[in-house]
N, C-alpha and C positions, 0 to 999 in steps of 0.2 A: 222120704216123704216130708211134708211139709205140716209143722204142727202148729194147729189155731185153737184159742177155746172158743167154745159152744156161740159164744155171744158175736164174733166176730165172724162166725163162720155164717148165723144167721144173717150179720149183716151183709156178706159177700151175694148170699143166696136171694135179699131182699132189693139188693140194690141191680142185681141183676136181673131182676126180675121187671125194675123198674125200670131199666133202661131199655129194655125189650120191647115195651110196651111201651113207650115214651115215643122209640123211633117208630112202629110201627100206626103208631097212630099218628105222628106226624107226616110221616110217608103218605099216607090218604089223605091228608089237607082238615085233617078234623078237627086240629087247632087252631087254624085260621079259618074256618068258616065254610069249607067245603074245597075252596080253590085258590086258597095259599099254604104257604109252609113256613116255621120258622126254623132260622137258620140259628144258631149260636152263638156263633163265633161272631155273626153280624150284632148279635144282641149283647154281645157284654164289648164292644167297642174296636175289638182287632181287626173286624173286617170295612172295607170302605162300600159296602153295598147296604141297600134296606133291608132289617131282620126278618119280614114279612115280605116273601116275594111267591108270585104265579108258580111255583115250581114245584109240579107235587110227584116229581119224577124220584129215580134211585141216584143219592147224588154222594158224596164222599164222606158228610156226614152220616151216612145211613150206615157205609161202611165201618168208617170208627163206632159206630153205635153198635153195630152188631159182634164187632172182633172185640171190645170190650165187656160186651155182655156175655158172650162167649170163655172169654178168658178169666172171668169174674167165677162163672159156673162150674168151669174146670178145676180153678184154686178150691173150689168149694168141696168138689169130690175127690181134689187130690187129699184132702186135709182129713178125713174122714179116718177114725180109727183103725186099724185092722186088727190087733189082739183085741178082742172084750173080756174082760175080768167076768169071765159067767158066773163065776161063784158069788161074784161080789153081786151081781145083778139079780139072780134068784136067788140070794140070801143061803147060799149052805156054805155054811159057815156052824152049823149045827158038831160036826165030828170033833170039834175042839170041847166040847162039853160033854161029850160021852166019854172021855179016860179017865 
């Protein structure tokens, strides 16, 4: 298994969340105005096309959006404790004080 602390694991869990929701509202053209989409790869300079293009179809960016939100989510549950210290968590710890 795969061990994260708390704070890094909330990040996997937030960021995945975000990209969820990022692609699926781009997918509908809601960030361009009802009837564009933006691309990314066009937006930060790699691509030779305009960032904002008619396209509010299922397109390769949706893909990587969803297999890394996917993959983000997975790391999040694989990370997840599986012994819990129960004593340590409801506090009995009391038997050391009764000898």
């Amino acid at each position: 298994m795969v061990e994260l602390n708390d704070t890094t694991r909330m990040g996997l869990l937030i960021g995945a969340a975000a990209i969820l929701i990022f692609v699926i509202v781009n997918m509908a053209g809601l960030l361009g105005g009802g009837d564009e989409k933006l691309f990314l790869i066009d937006l930060i300079g790699l691509g030779d096309m305009d960032a904002m293009r008619p396209d509010t179809g299922f397109s390769t960016q949706d893909i990587v959006g969803f297999l890394l939100a996917v993959a983000m989510g997975a790391l999040y549950f694989m990370s997840a404790e599986d012994d819990l210290d129960w004593e340590a968590l409801l506090g009995d710890d009391d038997d050391d004080e009764e000898e």
